[in-house]
Structure formats: C-alpha cells, structure tokens
KOLVEX-754347 format. One line per field, with one value per residue (C-alpha): residue number from 1; residue in three letters; x, y, z. Coordinates in pm, 1 decimal, always signed. Example, Ala and Ser with C-alpha at 12.3 -4.5 7.8 and 13.67 -1.06 7.14 Angstrom:
2
num	c(1; 2);
residuo	c(ALA; SER);
x	c(+1230.0; +1367.0);
y	c(-450.0; -106.0);
z	c(+780.0; +714.0);
// end
This chain:
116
num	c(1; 2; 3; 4; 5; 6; 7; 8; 9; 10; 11; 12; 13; 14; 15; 16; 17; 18; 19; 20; 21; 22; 23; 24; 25; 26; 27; 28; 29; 30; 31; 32; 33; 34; 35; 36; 37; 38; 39; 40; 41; 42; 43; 44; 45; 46; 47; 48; 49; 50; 51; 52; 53; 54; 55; 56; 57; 58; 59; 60; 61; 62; 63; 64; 65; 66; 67; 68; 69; 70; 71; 72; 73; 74; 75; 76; 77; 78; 79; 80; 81; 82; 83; 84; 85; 86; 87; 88; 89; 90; 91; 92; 93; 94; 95; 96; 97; 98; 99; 100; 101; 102; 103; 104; 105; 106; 107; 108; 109; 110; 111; 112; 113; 114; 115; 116);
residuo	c(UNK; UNK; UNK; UNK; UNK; UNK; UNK; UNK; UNK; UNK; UNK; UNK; UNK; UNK; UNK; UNK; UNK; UNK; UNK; UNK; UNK; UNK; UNK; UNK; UNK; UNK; UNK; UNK; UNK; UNK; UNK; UNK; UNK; UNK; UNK; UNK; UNK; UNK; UNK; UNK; UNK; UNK; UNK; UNK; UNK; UNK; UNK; UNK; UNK; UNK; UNK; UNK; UNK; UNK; UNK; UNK; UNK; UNK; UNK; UNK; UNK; UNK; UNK; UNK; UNK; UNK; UNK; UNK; UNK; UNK; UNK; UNK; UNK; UNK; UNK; UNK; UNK; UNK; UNK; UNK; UNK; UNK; UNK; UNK; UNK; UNK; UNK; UNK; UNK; UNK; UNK; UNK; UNK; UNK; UNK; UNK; UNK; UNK; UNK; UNK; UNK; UNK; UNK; UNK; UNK; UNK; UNK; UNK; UNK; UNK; UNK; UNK; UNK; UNK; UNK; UNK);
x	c(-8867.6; -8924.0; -8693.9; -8442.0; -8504.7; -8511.7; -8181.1; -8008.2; -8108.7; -7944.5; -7632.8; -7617.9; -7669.7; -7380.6; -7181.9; -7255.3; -7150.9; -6876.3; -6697.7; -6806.9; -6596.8; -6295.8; -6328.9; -6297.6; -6513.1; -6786.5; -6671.6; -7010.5; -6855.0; -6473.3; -6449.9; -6785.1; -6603.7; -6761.5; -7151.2; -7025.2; -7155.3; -7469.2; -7660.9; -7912.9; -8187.9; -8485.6; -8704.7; -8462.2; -8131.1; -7951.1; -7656.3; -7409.4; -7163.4; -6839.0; -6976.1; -7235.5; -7545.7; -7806.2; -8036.0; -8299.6; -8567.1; -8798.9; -9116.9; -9376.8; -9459.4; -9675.7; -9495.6; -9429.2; -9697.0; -9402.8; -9224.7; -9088.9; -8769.2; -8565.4; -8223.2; -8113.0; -7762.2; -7661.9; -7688.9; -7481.6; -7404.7; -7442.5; -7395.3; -7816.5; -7927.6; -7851.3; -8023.4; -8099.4; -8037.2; -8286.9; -8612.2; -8696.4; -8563.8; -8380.0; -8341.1; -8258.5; -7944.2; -7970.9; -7658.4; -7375.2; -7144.9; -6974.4; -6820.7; -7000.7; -6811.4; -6606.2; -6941.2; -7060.8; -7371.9; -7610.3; -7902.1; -8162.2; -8482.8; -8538.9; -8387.9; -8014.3; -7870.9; -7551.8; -7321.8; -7252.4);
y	c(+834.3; +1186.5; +1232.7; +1076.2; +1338.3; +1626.8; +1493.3; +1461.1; +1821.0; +1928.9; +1748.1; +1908.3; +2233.9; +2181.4; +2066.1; +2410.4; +2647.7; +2463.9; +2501.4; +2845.4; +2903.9; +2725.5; +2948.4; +2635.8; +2593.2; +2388.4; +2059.5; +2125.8; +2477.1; +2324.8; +2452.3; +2685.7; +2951.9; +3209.2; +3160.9; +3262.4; +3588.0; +3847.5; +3816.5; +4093.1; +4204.1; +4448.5; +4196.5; +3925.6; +3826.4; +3526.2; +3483.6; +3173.6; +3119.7; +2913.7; +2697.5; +2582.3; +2729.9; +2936.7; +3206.3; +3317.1; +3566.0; +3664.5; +3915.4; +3867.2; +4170.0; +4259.7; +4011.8; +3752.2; +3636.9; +3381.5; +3458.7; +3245.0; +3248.8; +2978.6; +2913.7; +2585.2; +2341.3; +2336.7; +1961.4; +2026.3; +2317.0; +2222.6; +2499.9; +2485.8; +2448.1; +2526.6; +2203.2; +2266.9; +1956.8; +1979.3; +2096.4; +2026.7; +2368.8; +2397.7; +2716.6; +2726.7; +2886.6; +2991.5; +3217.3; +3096.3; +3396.6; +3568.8; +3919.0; +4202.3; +4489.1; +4472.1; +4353.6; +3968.9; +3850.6; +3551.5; +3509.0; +3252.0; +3225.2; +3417.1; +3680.8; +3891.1; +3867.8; +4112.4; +4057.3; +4299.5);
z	c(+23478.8; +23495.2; +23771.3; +23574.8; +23300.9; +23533.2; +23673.6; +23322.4; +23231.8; +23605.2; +23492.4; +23194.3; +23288.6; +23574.9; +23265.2; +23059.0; +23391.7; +23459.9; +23110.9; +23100.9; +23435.5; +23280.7; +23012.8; +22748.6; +22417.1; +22447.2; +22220.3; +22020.2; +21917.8; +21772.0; +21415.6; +21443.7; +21707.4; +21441.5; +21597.4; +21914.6; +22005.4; +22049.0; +21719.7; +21680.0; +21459.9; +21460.0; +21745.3; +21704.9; +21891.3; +21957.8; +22187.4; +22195.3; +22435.9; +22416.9; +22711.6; +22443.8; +22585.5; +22302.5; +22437.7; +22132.1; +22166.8; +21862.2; +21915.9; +21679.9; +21409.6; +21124.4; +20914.0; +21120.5; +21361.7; +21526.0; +21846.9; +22057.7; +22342.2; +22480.9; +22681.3; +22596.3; +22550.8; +22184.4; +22066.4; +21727.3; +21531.3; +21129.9; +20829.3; +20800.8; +21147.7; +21520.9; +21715.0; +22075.4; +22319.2; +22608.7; +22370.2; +22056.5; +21884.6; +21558.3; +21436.0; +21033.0; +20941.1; +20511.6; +20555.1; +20822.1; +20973.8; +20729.4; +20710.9; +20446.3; +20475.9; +20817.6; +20993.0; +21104.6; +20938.5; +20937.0; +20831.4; +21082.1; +21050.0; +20774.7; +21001.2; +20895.7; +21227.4; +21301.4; +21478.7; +21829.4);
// end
C-alpha cells in the first residue's frame, strides 16, 4: 500500500515536469491563468506555475505565530481556495487576482500578496 502511494506521487510529479517542459498549462490552471506567477508579501510568497505545481512559504511574526512551506500539485483552483493534491493544504483565497492600480493583487491567507 504505501508503495503504491509513493508510486502515485512519482507519477504525478513526472506528470507536473513533463508539462512544464512542453510548456502547456496545467488543465487545473484553464480559465485561472491569472494565479500563475511569484506572489509576494512581507514573509509570505507563493509561486504557481503553468505545469500546475504551488510552492508556499510563510515565516511566522509577531502577529501571526503560523508558518508553514510546501511544494505540492494543485488539485483545483476555486475563487476561495487553492487545494493542494499530494497533502492536505488549502490555502484560503478572500480576494482572487485582480489589478489596483497597474499592479496584481490577492489576498491568501489573510495575506495581500503582489504580484512580481
């Protein structure tokens, strides 16, 4: 069983490379081509590429005691959420990409995210 799982996540992975060296959009990303990018705030960025993979790092401040980093396949991209398909992340989106004055924004996890 959990060579099964380890094999699946190989697969997968092989999957992710391989569309990122045929340069196509990951199917997950059709209609959502606005995520993909660097995303970066004061100890927060996140970076989506159009093979479908999410890299997320977060360092933990005053405020926020939370941190956290992970590289994972996107599962599905919805206008509240970003679900990650090898772990069990979800990271909440309260403000998709949009454009304020010439510049990308988002807002995820409670973080404004710009856009590089």
């Amino acid at each position: 069983m959990r060579m099964t799982v380890v094999l699946a996540a190989i697969v997968a992975l092989l999957g992710v490379y391989m569309l990122g060296l045929l340069g196509g959009v990951s199917p997950v990303l059709k209609k959502k081509e606005s995520y993909i990018g660097t995303w970066k705030a004061k100890g927060a960025e996140l970076k989506i590429i159009s093979a479908g993979q999410m890299t997320y790092s977060r360092a933990a401040t005053q405020t926020q005691v939370e941190q956290g980093f992970f590289n994972v396949p996107i599962k599905r991209i919805a206008d509240d959420e970003i679900v990650g398909k090898l772990a069990d992340v979800r990271l909440a989106v309260t403000e998709p990409p949009h454009q304020v004055g010439g510049e990308w924004q988002m807002r995820v996890n409670g973080d404004l995210l710009v856009k590089e």
